[in-house]
Each structure stands twice: as C-alpha cells, then as structure tokens.
N, C-alpha and C positions, 0 to 999 in steps of 0.2 A: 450391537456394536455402536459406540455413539457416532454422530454424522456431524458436521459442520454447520451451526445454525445459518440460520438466510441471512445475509448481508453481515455475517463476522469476517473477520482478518484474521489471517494463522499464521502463525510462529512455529518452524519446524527446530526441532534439537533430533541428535542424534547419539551414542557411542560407540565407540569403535576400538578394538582392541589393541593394533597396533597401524602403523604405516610410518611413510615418507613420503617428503618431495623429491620430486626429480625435474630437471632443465632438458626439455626437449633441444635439439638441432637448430630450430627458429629463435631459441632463446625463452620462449615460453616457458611457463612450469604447471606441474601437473601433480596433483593429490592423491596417493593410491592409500586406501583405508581396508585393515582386516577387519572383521568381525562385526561387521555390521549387520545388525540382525533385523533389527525394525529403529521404525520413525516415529518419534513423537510430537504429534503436532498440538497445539493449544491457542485458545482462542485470545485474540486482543481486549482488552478492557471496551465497551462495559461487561463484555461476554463474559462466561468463566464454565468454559467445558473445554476437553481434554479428550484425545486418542490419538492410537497407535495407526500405522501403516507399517505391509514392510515395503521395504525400498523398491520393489518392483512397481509398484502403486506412484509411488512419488515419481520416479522415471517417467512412467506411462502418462502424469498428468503435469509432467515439468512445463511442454511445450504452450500449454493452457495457459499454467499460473502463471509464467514468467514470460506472458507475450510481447509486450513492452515492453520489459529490460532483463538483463538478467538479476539476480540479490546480489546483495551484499550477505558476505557471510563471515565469522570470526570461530575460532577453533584455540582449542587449548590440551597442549601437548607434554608428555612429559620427554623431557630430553636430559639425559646422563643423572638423573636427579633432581636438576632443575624446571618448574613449571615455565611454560610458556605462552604466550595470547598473542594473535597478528588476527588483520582482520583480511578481507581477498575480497573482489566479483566473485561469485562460485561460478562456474560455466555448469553445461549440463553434463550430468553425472552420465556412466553409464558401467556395466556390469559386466566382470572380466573374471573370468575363474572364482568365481565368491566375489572380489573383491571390486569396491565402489572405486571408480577414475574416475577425477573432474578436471578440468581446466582450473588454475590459480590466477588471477590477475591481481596484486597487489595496489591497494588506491593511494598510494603515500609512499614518497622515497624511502620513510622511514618502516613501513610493513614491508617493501619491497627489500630493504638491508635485512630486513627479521626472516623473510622467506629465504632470501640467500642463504642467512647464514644457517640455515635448518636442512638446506640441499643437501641430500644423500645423507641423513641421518635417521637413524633409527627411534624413532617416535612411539609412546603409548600410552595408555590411560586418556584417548583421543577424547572430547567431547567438542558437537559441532555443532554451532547454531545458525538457522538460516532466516533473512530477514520476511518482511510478512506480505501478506497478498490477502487479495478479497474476493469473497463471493456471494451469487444472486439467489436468492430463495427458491432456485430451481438446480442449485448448487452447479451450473457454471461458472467459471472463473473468469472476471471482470477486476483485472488486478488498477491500484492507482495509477494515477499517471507519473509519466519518470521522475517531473518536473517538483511532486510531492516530496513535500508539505509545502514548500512555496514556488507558488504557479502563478506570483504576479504578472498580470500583464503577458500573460501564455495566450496561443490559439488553440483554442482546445474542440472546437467546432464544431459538433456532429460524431463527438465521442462518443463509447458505450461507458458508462459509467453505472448499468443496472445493477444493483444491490451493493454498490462499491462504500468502503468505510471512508468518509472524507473527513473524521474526526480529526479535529486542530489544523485542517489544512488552508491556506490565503491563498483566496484567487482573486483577490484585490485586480479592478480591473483586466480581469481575464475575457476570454470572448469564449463562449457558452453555447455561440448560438447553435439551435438542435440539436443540442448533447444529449442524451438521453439515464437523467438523473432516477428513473423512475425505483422508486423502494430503496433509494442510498439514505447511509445514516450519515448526518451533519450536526454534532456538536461542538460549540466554541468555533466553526467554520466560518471564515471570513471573507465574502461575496461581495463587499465594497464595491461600487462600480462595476459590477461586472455584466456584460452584456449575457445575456438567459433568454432574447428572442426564441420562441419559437421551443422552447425546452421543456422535455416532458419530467416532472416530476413527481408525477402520480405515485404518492404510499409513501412520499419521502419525509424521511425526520428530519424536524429541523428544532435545534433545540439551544439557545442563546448564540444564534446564529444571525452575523450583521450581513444585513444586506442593503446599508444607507447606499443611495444612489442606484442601485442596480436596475436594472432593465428586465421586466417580465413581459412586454408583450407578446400575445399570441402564445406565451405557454402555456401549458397543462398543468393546473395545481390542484387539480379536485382529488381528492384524499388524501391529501399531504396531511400529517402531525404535526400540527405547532404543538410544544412544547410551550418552554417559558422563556419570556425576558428575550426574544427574537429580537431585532432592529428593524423596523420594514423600511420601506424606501425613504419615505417619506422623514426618515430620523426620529421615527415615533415609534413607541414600543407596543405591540397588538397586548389585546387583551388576554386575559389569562388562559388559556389552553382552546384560546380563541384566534381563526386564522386574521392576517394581514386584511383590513377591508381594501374594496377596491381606488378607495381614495388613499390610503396608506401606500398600496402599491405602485400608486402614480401613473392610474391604468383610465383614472375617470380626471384627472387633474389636468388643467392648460398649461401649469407652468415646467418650465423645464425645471432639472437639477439644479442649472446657473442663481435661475431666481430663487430655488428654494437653500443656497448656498449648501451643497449638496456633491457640489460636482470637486 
C-alpha cells in the first residue's frame, strides 16, 4: 500500500453516492453523505503519488492534520439535473449509521446563498475535495500555518514546521525565531527579512528561495540542500548547488542590512 512521501502535502477527494444539507437549531449547517466508501488522497506537486484510505483512517488522523485550522473544502453535487460547486470550512467528519456528518461553514455570502439554497435537498453523484496539509519523513503531521501562503510580517516563533511543504509561500519579514524548519521543502519561498534566530533547518530544501535581508544567527544549517539560484542575505546568489558562505549570510560581516541597502 503506498505511504505518503516525507515532507509531501496531500489533497484528499472523495465520492459519495447521495446526501444533503441540513440547518441545525443554531443556524449552523451540516453535510450528511451516503456511500462513502474510501478516500483518495494524492500528493502536491513536485510529488506524484497516489492512495487510498477508508474514511475511518481520515477520522482517526483529522485531529493531527488539521491542528491549526480546519480545510477548506469544495463539493459538487448533482441537484434535480442540474450540476452544482460551493466551496465550505469542512469541520470534522464523523460516522453515523454508514454515513459521513461534517459541519458546513460557508467562506462567502455568496457560497453561503449556494448552501442555503441546497438545504434539504436531495443531492447525488457527490464528489468532495478537501484542501492539503503536510508531513514529516516520520510521517507525523506538521500541517502549514493558517496564515499560508502569505505570512508577511507573522509571529511564527518557535513553530513546528518539521518536514512541512513551504513551497511559494512569503514570510517577508516574518519572525522565525526557533521555528523548527528542519527537512521542510522551500521552493520559490520568499524569507525577505525574516528573522530565523536560533532556527533549525537541518535537511532543509531550499531551492530559488530569497532570503535578501534575513537574519540567521545562531541557526542550524548544516545539511540543508541548496539547490539553485537561492538569494542569500547578502542579495548575492550562492554558488551553484553550493551553500550561502558565511559572508553571504551576514554571519561574518559588520555591516548591517541598512548599509548593505538590504533592509
């Protein structure tokens, strides 16, 4: 059975035979789906692997992947003939007579008029997509931050972020310090200014990933992958599959940012 590579991001789908919405007493709405038999999950780019779970699996490891926040998730339904797509929060599922219950929170007045008007109606040919999360080459779940893809100027501080996907993600002056980067992939990832005090990122990829201005003192960089075409601090590009030297990093240099117009 294939496993989830170390540090990929998974995309879960699913289908489902029939359901509806219903409006709970609170006003809330709520998703009941038949025939859910299994889950399909698959890997984010640059991965490309593929498997199944059934839904008793995803349940049992909802509370992991989705620590931080809960997905966003989108569904497409057929109603009287007509197709339909809204997108929701999913809350966490849970298992009712066969049948998968989640919580609906709609992100937009206008998904919110879509769920309405779908309330207590007879839905089929369900398919349901849920958004993605990451994990560590020990296959814990180290999902992004809520705040991704743009976590400019975030505290992100003493994160876990081990094996986590940060591909295309801007932490443009973010604060870093003792986050624990160690085995995350970073391509086209954007660390401008970002403070990285004290940050482990031992086995981390880093690959045309800017980090003009940024702050490494006192991290852990020993086995990190450069890749190619990085920015190091310094606004100079390392050598070819060769790390940041310590003058690039602004680890051996007197001047600040300011002087090196950096800041």
């Amino acid at each position: 059975m294939a496993k989830p590579p170390a540090g990929s991001s998974l995309l879960f789908g699913a289908l489902a035979d029939s359901g509806h919405i219903k409006q709970r007493k609170n006003g809330s709405y709520q998703m009941v789906l038949k025939g859910v038999d299994e889950i399909d999950w698959f890997t984010d780019r640059p991965d490309r692997v593929e498997g199944t779970w059934k839904p008793q699996k995803l349940l049992r490891k909802w509370d992991k992947l989705f620590a931080s926040s809960e997905p966003n998730a989108q569904a497409t339904v057929e109603v009287e003939d007509q197709r339909e797509l809204f997108t929701f929060e999913m809350l966490k599922p849970k298992m009712e007579s066969g049948k998968m219950v989640f919580g609906v929170k709609p992100l937009s007045d206008s998904s919110k008029d879509k769920i309405t008007g779908l309330k207590n109606m007879e839905m089929s040919d369900i398919s349901l997509f849920i958004d993605s999360v990451s994990i560590d080459f020990r296959n814990r779940i180290y999902p992004r931050p809520p705040c991704f893809p743009d976590c400019r100027g975030e505290d992100l501080s003493g994160m876990q972020f081990q094996g986590t996907n940060l591909v295309y993600g801007n932490f443009t002056d973010a604060k870093l310090v003792g986050a624990n980067l160690r085995d995350s992939i970073m391509v086209k990832t954007n660390l401008t200014g970002a403070n990285l005090t004290g940050a482990n990122l031992h086995g981390a990829k880093l690959n045309q990933v800017n980090l003009t201005g940024a702050n490494f003192k006192d991290a852990k960089l020993n086995a990190v992958d450069w890749e190619i075409d990085s920015i190091c601090p310094d606004g100079t590009k390392h050598a070819f599959l060769k790390p940041c030297t310590d003058e690039q990093l602004l680890l051996q240099s007197p001047c600040t940012a300011d002087q090196l117009n950096l800041a």
